[in-house]
N, C-alpha and C positions, 0 to 999 in steps of 0.2 A: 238843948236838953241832951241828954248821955243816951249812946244808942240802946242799952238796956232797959232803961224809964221809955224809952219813946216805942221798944219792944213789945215793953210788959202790958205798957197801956191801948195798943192797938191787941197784943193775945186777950184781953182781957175785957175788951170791945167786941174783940168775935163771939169770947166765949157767952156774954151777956147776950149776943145778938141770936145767937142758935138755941134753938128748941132742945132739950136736954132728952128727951121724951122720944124724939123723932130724930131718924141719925137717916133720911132719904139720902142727902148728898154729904161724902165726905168730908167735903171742904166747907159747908156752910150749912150742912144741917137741913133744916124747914123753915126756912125765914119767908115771909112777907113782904110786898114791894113796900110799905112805911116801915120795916126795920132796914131792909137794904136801903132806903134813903138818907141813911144815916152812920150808913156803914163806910170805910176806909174806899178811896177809889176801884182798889186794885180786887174788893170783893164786892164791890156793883157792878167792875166787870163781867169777872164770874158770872154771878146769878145773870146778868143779864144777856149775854152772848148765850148761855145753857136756857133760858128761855123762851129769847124772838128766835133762835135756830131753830128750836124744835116748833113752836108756831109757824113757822115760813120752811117748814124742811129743809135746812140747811144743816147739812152732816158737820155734827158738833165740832168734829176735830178741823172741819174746813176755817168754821168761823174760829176754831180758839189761833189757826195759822193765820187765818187773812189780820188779825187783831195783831202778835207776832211783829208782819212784815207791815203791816199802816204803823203803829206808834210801838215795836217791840214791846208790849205786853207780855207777860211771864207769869199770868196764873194768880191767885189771891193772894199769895204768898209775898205777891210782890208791894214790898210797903212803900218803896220809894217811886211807885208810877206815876210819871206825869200823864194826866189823861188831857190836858190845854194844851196840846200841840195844834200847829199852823205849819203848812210846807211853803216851801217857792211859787208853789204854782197856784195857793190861795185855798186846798184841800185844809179840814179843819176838825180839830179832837180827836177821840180816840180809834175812831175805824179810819178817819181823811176823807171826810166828805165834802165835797166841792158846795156851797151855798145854793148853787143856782140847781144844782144835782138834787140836792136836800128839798128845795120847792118843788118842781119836778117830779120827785115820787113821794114827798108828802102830801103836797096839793094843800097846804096851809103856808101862811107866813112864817116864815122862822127868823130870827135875828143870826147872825154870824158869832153873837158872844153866845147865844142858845145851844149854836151847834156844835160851839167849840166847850163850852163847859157841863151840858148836860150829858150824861152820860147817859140812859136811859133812851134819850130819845136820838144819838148819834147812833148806838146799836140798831133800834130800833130803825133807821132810814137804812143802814146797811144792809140789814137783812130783810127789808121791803126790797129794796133795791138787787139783791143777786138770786131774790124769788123770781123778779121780774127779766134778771136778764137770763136765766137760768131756763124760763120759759119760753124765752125769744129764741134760743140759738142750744136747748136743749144739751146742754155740752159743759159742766162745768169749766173745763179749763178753756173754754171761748167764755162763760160768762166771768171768769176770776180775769181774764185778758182784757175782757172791757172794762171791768169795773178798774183797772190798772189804768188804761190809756183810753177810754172810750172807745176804742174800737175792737172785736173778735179776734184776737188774735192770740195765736199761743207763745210764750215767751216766757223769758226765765220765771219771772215773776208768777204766772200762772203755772210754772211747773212747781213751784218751791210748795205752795199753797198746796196744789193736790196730792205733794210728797209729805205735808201736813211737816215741812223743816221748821221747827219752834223749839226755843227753849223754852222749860217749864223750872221756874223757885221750886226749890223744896223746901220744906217745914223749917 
């Protein structure tokens, strides 16, 4: 398909998916978790990283950088995101959650194709998960250092995160 047709038809996705009514969020309006289920990857990011952050108090711009540096994320804008990413080391989807990581502060079964292709519920373990390490060691950039390498420590990777270093698509 021609990158215009494939343009017009995701602008035109969005625009059906936003409350015309209600302009809360710039970028997506007042949508509902059964319209973002339905929406393009790269805007059930969005909605979703702006929602479990503020439920789990994780300062929005942390999670929109840790997303960034796990699967370079760039915002809803971004039409072309792959969210089915897999690392070397077996981390999976769009934040890179380890499977066994994902049992662990789920405390339910999950499947590896669950983790890697839900998008909802791979946020969603994320920011269970650096509620929890955030709690433990009281220290963002020790809980961005673990969720990095499993262990407290501060390094580039927890520095980039709390310097919030991300690109962001524009319109």
């Amino acid at each position: 398909m021609k990158p215009i047709i494939v343009t017009s038809i995701i602008c035109l996705s969005l625009i059906a998916l936003s409350n015309c009514n209600s302009a809360t969020d710039p970028y997506i309006g007042d949508l509902d978790s059964a319209q973002v289920s339905h929406a393009v990857p790269s805007v059930q990011m969005y909605y979703y990283i702006k929602k479990y952050s503020d439920i789990y108090e994780i300062p929005t711009e942390y999670a929109f950088s840790l997303a960034y540096h796990e699967s370079r994320y760039q915002g809803p804008y971004h039409f072309d995101y792959n969210h089915k990413l897999s690392s070397k080391s077996g981390a999976l989807g769009p934040m890179q959650i380890l499977p066994s990581t994902a049992r662990a502060v789920y405390q339910k079964p999950i499947s590896s194709q669950q983790l890697k292709s839900d998008i909802r519920l791979n946020i969603l373990i994320s920011m269970m998960l650096l509620r929890r390490l955030h709690n433990k060691y009281n220290d963002w950039m020790l809980a961005f250092g673990a969720y990095n390498t499993g262990r407290p420590i501060r390094n580039q990777y927890a520095r980039n995160i709390i310097q919030r270093k991300y690109i962001w698509k524009a319109e």
